[in-house]
C-alpha positions as CSV (number, residue, x, y, z in Angstrom):
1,X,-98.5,-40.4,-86.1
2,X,-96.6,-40.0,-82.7
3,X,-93.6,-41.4,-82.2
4,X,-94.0,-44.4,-78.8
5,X,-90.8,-42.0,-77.0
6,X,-93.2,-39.0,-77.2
7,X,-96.3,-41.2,-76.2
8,X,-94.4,-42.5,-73.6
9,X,-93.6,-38.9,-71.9
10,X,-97.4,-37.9,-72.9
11,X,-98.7,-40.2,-70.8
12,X,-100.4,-42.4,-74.0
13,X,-98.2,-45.2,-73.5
14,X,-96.6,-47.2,-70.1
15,X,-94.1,-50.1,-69.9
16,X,-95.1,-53.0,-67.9
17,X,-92.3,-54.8,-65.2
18,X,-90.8,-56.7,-68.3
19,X,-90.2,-53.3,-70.1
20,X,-93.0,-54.0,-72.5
21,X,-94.9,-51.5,-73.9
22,X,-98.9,-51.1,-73.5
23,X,-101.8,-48.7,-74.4
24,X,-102.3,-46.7,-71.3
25,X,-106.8,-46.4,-72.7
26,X,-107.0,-50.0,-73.0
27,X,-103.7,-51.4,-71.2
28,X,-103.0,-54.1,-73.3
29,X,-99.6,-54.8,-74.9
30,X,-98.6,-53.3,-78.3
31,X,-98.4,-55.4,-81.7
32,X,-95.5,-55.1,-84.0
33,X,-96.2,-54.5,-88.0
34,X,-92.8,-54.3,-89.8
35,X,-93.0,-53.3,-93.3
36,X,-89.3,-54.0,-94.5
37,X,-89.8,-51.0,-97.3
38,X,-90.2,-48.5,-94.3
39,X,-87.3,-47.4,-92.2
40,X,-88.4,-48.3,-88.7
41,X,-91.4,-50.5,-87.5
42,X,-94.9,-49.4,-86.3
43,X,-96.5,-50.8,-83.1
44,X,-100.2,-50.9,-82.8
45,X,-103.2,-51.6,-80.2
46,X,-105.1,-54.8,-80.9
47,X,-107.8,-53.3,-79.0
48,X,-108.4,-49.7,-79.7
49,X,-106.1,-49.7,-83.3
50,X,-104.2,-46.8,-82.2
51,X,-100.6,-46.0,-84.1
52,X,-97.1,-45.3,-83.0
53,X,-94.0,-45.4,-84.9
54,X,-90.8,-46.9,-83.5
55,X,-87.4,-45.6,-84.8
56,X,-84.2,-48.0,-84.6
């Protein structure tokens, strides 16, 4: 699993005007899923269920 920085300098993410981050296949904005055993947070597509871990 990438992590959204690297994604974001691939080319597989973008941030929208508001600094929100979106799937650059299906451009819609990523979904949060926080598992509070895990050291940082994962975001997700709705639409095409691809992965990207978030470190804090």
């Amino acid at each position: 699993m990438k992590s959204v920085r690297k994604a974001l300098r691939d080319g597989d993410l973008f941030k929208d005007t508001y600094e929100r981050v979106n799937c650059a296949d299906c451009e819609k904005t990523l979904k949060t899923k926080n598992d509070p055993g895990e050291i940082g947070t994962v975001r997700a597509c709705p639409e095409c269920g691809g992965e990207w871990k978030e470190l804090r």
